[in-house]
C-alpha positions as a printed Julia matrix, in Angstrom:
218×3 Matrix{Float64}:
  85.62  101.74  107.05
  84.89  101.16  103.22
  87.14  101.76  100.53
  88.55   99.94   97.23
  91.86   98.27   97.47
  94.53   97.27   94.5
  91.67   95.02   92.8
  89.2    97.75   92.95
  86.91   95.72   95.73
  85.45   97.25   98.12
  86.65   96.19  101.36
  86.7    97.34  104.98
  85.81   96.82  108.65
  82.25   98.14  107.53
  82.03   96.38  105.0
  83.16   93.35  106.33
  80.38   93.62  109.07
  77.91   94.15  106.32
  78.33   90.98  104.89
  78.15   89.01  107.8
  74.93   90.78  108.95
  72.99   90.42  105.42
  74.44   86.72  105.46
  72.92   85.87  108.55
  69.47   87.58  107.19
  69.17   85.78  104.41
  69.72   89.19  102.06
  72.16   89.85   99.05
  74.28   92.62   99.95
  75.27   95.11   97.13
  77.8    97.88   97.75
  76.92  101.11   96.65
  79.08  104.09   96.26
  77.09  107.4    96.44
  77.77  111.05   97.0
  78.76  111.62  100.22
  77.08  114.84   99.74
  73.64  113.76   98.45
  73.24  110.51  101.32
  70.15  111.64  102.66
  68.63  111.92   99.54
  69.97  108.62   97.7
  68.26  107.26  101.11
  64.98  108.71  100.89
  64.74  108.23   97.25
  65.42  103.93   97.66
  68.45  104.5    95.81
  70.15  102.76   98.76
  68.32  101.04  101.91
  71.04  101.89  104.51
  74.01  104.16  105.25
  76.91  102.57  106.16
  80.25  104.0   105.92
  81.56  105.51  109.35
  78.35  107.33  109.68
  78.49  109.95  112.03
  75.29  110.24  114.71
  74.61  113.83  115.19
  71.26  115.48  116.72
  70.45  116.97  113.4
  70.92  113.85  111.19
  68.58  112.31  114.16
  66.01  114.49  113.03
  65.66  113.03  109.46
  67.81  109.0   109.64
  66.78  106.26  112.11
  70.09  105.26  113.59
  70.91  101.94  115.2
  73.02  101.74  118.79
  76.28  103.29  118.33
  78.83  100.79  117.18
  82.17  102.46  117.38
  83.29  105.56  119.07
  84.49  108.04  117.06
  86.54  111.78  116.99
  86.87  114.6   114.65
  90.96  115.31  114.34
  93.32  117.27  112.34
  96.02  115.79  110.19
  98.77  117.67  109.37
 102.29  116.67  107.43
 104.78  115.07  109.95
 107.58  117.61  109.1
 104.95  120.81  108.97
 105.83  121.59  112.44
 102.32  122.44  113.63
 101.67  120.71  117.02
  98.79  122.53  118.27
  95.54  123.79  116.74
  96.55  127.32  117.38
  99.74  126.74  114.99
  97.39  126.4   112.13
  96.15  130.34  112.61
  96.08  131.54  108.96
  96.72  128.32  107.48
  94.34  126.47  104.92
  92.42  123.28  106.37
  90.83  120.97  104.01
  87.78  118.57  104.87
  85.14  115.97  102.26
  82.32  118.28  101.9
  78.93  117.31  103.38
  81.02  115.34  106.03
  80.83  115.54  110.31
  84.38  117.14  109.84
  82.44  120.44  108.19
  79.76  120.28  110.99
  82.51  119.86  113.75
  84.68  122.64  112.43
  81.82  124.87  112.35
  81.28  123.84  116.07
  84.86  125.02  116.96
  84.17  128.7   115.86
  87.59  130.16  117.33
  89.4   127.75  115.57
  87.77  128.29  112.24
  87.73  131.92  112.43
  91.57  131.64  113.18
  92.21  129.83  109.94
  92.71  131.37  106.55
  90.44  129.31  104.46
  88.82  126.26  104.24
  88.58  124.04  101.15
  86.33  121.02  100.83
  86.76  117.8    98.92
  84.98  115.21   97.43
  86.4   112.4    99.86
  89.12  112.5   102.36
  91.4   110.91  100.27
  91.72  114.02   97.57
  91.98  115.7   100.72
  95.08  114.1   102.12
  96.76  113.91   98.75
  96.2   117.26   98.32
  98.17  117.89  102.34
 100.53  115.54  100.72
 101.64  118.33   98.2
 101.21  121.28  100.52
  98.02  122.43   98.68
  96.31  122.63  102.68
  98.11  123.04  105.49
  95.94  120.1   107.24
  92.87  118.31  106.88
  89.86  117.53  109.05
  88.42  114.02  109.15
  87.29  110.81  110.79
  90.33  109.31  113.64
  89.07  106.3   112.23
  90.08  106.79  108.82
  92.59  109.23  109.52
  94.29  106.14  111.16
  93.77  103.13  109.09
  94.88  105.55  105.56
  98.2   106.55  107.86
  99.12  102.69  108.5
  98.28  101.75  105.04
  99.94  104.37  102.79
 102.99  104.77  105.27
 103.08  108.56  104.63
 104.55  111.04  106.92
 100.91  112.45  108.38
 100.57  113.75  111.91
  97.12  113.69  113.82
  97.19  116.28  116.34
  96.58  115.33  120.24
  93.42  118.09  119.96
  90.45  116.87  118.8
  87.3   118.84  117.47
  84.78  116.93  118.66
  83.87  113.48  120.13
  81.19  111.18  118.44
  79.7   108.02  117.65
  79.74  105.88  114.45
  75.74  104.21  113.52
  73.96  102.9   110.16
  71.16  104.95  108.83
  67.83  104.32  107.79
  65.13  105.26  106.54
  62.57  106.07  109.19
  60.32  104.2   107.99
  62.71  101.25  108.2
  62.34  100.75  111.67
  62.04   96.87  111.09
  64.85   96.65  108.99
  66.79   98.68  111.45
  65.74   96.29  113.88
  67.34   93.81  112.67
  70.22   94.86  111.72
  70.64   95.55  115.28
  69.45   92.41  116.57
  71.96   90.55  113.95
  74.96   93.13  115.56
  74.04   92.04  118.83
  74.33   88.2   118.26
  77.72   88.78  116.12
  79.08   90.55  119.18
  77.75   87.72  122.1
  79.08   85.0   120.1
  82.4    86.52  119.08
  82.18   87.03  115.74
  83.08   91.05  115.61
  85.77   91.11  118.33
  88.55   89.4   115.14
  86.85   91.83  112.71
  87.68   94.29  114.67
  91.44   93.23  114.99
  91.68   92.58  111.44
  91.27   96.64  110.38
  92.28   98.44  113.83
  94.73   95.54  115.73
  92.25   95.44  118.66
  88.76   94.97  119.59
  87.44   98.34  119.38
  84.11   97.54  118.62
  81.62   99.27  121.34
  78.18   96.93  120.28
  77.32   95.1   123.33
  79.47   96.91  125.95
């Protein structure tokens, strides 16, 4: 969804739609990592105007961040090593599951109480990708994350990671706000809806995931 490649850029299908939306608005986009952790508050304080980074829509997050339309659907999964032998969630009974703190993945484990009573312990990360290189040397036993991302890092590093067929939970991707922002919001949405009507997302789309996955305008 966002993340730096070999030259240190920040690139991605989020990314990618960002651009094209402030382009189209007349606005100069600037790409700001923050603290995955802290996101709320580096919105509320005007360190950033938007949140945009496979964003998770949950009731609670609601409460406090003016969404726009879902624009990608979305699950919670677990990745395990391919030659780990775990198949099932119940395989990972007294096993260690990491997850990036302050993520959907913590709020969707805690949803699946047996589950997370059945494991061990659970370790959080800064960002999924400690996470996974940590799986990578058999520090966890598996990690909990985004299928988005859990997909496009398999087909990009090539390494031998598993997703299991059980999910945790089912959700949708949307861009925060401030709510307050509702004009800004606005359009943004209205800019996502013409990008999608005259074609423009559909090869964005195919670019990061090899098909049009996008859900704006469907």
């Amino acid at each position: 969804m966002g993340f730096r490649d070999e030259n240190n850029e920040i690139v991605g299908y989020d990314v990618d739609l960002a651009k094209e939306v402030a382009s189209r608005m007349g606005v100069e986009l600037k790409l700001q990592p923050i603290d995955w952790n802290a996101k709320e508050q580096e919105l509320n304080t005007g360190k950033i105007d938007c949140i945009w980074n496979g964003f998770t829509m949950t009731p609670e997050r609601e409460k406090v961040i003016l969404f726009t339309e879902p624009y990608l659907k979305n699950a919670q999964v677990v990745v395990v090593r391919g030659d780990s032998g775990y198949a099932t969630l119940a395989d990972l009974a007294g096993k260690t599951v990491g997850l990036q703190a302050g993520s959907s993945a913590s709020d969707a484990l805690d949803g699946a109480v047996e589950f997370k009573a059945s494991l061990k312990r659970v370790v959080e990360f800064k960002d999924n990708l400690t996470a996974l290189m940590d799986l990578e040397i058999k520090g966890v036993d598996a990690v909990v994350m985004d299928l988005m991302v859990a997909n496009d890092n398999i087909n990009r590093s090539g390494k031998n990671y598993v997703i299991l067929d059980e999910s945790l939970a089912p959700e949708n991707y949307g861009i925060g706000f401030r709510k307050n922002d509702a004009a800004l919001m606005n359009k943004v949405q209205e800019t996502l809806d013409a990008m999608a009507a005259d074609g423009t997302i559909a090869p964005i789309a195919v670019k990061w995931f090899g098909a049009d996955i996008s859900i704006i305008g469907k």
